[in-house]
C-alpha positions as CSV (number, residue, x, y, z in Angstrom):
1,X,85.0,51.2,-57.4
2,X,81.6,52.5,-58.8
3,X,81.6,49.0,-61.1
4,X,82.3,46.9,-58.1
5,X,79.6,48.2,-55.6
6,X,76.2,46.9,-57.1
7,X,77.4,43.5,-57.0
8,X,78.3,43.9,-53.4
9,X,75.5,45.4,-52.3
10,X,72.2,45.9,-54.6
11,X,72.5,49.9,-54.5
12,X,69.8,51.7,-56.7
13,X,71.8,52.5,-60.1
14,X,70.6,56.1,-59.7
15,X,73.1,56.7,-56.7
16,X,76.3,58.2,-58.1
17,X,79.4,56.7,-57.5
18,X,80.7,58.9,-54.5
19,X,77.1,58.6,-52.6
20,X,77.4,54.8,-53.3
21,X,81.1,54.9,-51.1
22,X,79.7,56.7,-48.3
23,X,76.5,54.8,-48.0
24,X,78.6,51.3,-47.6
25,X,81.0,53.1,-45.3
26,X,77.6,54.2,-42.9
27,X,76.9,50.3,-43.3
28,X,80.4,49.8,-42.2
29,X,80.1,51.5,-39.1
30,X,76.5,50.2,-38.4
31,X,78.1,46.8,-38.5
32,X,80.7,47.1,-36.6
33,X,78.7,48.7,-33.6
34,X,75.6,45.7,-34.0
35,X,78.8,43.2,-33.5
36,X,80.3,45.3,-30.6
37,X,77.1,45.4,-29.0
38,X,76.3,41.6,-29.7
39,X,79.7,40.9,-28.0
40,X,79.1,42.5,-25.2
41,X,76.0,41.0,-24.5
42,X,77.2,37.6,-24.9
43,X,80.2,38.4,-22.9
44,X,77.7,39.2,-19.8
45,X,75.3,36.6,-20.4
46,X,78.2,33.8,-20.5
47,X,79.0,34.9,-17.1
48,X,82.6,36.7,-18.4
49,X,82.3,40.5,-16.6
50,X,80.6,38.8,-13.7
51,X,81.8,35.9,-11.1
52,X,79.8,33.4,-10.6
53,X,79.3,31.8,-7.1
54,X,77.6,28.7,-6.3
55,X,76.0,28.4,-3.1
56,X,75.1,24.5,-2.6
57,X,72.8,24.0,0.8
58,X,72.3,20.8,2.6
59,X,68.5,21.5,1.4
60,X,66.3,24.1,0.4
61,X,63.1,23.4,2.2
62,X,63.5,24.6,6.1
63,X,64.2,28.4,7.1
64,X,67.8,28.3,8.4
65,X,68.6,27.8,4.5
66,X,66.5,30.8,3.0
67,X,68.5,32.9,5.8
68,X,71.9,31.4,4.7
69,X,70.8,32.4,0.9
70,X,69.8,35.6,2.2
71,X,73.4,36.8,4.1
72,X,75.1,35.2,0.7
73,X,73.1,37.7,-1.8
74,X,73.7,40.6,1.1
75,X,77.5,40.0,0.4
76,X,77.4,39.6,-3.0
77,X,75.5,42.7,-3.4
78,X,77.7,44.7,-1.4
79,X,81.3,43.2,-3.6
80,X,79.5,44.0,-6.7
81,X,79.7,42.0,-9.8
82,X,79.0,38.6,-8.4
83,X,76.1,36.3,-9.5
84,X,74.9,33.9,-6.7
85,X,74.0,31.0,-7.9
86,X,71.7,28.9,-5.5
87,X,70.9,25.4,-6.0
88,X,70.2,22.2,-3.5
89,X,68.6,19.1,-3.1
90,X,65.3,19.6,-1.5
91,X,65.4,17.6,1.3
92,X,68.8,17.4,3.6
93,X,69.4,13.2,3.1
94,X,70.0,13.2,-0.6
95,X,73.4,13.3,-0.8
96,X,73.4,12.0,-4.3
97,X,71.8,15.1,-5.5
98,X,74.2,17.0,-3.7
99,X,76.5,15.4,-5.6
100,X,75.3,16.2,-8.8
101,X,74.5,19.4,-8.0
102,X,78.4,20.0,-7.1
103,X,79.1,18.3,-10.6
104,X,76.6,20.8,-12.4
105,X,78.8,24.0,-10.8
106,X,82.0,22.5,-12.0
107,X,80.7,21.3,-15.5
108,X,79.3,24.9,-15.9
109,X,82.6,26.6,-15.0
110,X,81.5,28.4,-12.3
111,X,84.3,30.8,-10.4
112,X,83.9,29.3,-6.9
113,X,81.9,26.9,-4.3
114,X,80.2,27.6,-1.2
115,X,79.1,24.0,0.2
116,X,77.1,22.8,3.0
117,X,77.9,19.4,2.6
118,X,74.9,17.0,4.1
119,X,77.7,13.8,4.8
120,X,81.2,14.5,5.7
121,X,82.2,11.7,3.8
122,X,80.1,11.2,0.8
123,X,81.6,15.3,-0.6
124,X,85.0,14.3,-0.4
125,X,85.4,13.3,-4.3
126,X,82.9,15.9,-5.5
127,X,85.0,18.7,-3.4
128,X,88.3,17.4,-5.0
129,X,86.9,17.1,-8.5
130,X,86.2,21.1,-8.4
131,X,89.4,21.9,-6.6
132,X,91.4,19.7,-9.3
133,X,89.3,21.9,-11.8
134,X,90.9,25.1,-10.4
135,X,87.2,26.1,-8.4
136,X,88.4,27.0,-4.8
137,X,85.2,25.5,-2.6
138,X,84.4,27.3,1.1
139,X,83.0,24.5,3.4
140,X,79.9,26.0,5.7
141,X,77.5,25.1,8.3
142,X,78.9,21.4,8.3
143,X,82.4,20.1,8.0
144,X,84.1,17.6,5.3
145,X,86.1,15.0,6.2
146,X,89.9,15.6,5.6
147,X,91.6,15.5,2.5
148,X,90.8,18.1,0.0
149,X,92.0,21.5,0.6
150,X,89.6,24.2,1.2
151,X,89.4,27.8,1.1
152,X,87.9,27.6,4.9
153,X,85.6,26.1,6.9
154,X,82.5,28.9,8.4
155,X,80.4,27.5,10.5
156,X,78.8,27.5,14.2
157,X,81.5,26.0,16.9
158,X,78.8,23.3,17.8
159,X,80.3,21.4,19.9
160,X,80.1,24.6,21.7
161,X,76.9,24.9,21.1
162,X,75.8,21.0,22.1
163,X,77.9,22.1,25.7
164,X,75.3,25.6,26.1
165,X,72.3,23.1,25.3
166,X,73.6,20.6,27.9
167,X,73.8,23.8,30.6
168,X,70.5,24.9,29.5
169,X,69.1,21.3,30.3
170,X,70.8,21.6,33.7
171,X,69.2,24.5,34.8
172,X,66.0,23.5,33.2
173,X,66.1,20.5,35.6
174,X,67.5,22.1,38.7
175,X,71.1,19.6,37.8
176,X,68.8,16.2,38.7
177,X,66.5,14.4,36.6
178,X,66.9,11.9,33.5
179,X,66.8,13.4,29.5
180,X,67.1,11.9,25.7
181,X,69.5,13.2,23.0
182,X,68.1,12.9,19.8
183,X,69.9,12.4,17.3
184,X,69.5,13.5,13.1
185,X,71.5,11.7,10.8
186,X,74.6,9.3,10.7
187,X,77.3,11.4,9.0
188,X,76.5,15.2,9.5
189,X,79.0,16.4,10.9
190,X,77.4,19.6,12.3
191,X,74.9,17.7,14.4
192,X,77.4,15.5,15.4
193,X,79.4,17.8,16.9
194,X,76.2,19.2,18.6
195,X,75.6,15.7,20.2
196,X,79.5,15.1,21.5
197,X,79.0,18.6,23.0
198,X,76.1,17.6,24.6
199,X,77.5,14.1,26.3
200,X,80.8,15.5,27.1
201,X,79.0,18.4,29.1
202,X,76.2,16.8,30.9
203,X,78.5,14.5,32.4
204,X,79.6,17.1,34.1
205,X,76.3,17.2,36.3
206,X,75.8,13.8,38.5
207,X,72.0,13.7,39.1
208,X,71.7,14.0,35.2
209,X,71.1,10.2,33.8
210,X,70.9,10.1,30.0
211,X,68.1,7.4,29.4
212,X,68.8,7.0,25.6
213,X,71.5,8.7,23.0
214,X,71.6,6.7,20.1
215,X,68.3,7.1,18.2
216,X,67.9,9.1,15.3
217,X,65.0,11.6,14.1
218,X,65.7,11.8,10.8
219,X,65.6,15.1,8.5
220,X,61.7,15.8,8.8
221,X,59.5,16.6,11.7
222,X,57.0,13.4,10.4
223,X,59.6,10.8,11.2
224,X,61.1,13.1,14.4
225,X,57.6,12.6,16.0
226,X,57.3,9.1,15.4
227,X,60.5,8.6,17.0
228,X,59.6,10.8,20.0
229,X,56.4,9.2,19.9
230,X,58.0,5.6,20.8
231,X,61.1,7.0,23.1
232,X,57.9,8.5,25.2
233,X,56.1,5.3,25.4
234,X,59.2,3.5,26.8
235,X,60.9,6.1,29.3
236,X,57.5,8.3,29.7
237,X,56.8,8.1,33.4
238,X,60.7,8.5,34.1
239,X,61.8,11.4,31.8
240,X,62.4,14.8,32.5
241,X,64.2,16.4,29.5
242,X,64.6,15.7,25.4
243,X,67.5,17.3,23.8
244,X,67.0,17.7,19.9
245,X,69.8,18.6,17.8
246,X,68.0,20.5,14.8
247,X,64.9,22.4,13.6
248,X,63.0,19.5,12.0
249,X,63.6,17.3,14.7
250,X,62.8,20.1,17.4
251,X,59.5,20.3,15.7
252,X,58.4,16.9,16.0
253,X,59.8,16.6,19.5
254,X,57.4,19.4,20.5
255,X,54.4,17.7,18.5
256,X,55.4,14.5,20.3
257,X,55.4,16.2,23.9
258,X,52.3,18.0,23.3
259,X,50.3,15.3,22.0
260,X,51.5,13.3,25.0
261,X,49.5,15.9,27.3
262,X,53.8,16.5,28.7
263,X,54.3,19.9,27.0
264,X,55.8,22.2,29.6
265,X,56.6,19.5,32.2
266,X,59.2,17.8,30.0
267,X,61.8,20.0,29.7
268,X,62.7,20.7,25.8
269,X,65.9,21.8,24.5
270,X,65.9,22.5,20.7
271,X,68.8,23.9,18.4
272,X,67.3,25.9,15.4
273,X,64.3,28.2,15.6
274,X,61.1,27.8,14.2
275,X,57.7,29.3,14.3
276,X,56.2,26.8,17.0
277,X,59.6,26.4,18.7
278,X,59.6,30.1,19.1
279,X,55.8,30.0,20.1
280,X,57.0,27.3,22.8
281,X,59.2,29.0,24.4
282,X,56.8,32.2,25.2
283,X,54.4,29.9,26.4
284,X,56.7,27.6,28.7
285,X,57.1,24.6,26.5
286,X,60.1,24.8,25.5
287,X,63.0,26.0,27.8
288,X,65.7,26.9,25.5
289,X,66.8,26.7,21.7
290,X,70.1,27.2,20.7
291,X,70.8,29.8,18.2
292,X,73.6,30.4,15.5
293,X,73.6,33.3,13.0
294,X,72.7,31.9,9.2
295,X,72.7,35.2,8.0
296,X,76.1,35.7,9.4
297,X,77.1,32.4,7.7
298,X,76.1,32.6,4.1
299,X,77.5,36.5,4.2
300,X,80.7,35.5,5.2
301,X,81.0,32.2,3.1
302,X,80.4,34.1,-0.2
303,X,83.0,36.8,1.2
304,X,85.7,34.6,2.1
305,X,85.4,33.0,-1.8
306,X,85.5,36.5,-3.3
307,X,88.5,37.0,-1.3
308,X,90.2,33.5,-2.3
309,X,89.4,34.0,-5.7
310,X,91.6,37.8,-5.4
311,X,94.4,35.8,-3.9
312,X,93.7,36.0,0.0
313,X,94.3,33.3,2.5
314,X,91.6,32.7,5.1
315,X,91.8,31.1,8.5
316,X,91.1,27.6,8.6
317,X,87.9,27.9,10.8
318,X,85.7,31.1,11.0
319,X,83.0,31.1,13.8
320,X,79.6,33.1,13.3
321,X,79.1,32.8,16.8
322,X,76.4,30.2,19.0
323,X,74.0,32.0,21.5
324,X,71.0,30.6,23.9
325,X,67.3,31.6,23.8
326,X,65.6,31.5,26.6
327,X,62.0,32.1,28.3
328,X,63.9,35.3,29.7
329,X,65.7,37.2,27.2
330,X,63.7,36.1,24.0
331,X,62.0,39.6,23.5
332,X,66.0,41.0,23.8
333,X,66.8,43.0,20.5
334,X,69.9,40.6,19.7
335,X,67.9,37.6,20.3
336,X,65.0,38.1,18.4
337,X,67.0,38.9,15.3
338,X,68.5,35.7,16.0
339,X,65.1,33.9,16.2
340,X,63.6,35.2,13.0
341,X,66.4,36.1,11.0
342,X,66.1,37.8,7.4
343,X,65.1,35.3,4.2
344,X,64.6,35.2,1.2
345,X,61.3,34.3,-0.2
């Protein structure tokens, strides 16, 4: 044994044979905690003691989403050994990059997907592919068209929520007068649902005429004003209410109406809050925004996945709930968390 260990290791040839044995057997035992310790590490960093979730919004630019991420790291937080993982496109009508984005989580392995999808149709494959690859995949906010088979669908009822917008116009307007949907985009099936709410319940009111329900604002405030802009010039003298069916569209609508020297005499119903939406509705123009509960949604989305991924069924459609702010119970505690809800930054 002494001949052996200076070729192993270059030992002074002073040592003596016994101090030789125990000075590889301290290397021994060095070793083998460094590679311990190295394993461990890499285990962690490669995502194998924690769960990875993906949490895929329609965008990342307007505040509803940075509340969604918000209620998603609260619940994530509070199960404990789960990694949020929060990518988008930045703007809500790139679908493509939603795609890829989708792709990315499965090519990366993650352990589940939470998915806004920004067209019902165009997530279909994406949502398959990562089911196929044994990733369950919660739907929120917006809902996929039929065919792959999700964990759950959480989300706003808004139809419901179109229905409390078209009340809130009625009463706005005494039941008589003539209004505008505006629409967002062909294919989201949130808004949609928030515009066949609307039609189905302001038919219910005679003296209400709808002027004009087939234009679209688009998925920025620039390109909702414009819109506005031109439905004002045509039905101007004649209207008496705009219904807008999310925040960036709500936004331009109100710079539309203002600029039009109309602000408070056309009655405005938004869905979505926003700093000058909120601002509108102290000062009496706008007369109602429809709320839902983003927190609520991204909390309950990431919980419903943990959940999945432990071997729990889900019901196939959770509400988090649709409520109506108004002129008169905006300073309400319930309301106002609902109108500036928690982000993150």
């Amino acid at each position: 044994m002494a001949r052996i260990l200076p070729t192993a290791l270059p030992f002074p040839p002073y040592l003596s044979a016994m101090k030789r044995i125990n000075l590889l057997a301290l290397c021994l035992v060095m070793l083998t905690a460094w590679t311990v310790g190295c394993s461990s590490d890499r285990s962690a960093s490669d995502g194998k003691d924690v769960l990875r979730i993906a949490v895929i919004p329609k965008g990342t630019s307007h505040e509803f989403w940075k509340s969604v991420h918000f209620g998603a790291e609260k619940a994530a937080g509070e199960i404990g050994g789960v990694e949020v993982i929060w990518k988008g496109p930045v703007v809500e009508s790139d679908t493509g990059s939603q795609i890829e984005v989708v792709k990315d989580m499965i090519t990366r392995g993650v352990d589940g997907i939470v998915l806004a999808p920004n067209q019902k149709g165009g997530l279909v494959d994406a949502v398959d592919e990562a089911i196929g690859e044994g990733i369950p995949v919660v739907i929120f906010d917006s809902g996929l068209e039929k065919g792959p088979d999700i964990v759950s669908y959480v989300a706003t009822d808004n139809f419901k929520g179109g229905q409390m917008a078209a009340d809130a116009m009625a009463a706005a307007l005494n039941e008589k007068g003539n209004v505008i949907l505006l629409r967002y985009l062909a294919g989201s099936e949130s808004t949609e649902q928030r515009e066949n709410g609307f039609l189905d319940a302001i038919a219910n009111y005679p003296e209400i005429n709808v002027l004009s329900s087939d234009q679209y604002g688009g998925d920025n405030a620039t390109e909702a004003k414009e819109k506005v802009d031109q439905l004002l010039q045509l039905h101007g003298d004649s209207l008496d209410g705009i219904f807008a069916v999310c925040e960036p569209n709500a936004n331009g609508t109100l710079e539309a109406i203002k600029n039009a020297g109309q602000g408070g005499k056309i009655k405005f119903i938004a869905f979505d809050p926003s700093d000058s939406l909120i601002t509108g509705l102290d000062n009496g123009t706008v007369h109602g925004i429809v709320l839902q509960d983003p927190v609520q949604m991204g909390y309950q989305s990431v919980k419903t996945i943990m959940a999945a991924i432990n071997g729990k069924t889900a019901e196939e459609f959770q509400s988090t709930g649709e409520y109506l702010a108004t002129p008169e119970n905006m300073k309400d505690d319930e309301i106002q968390r609902l109108l500036k809800p928690q982000i993150v930054d």
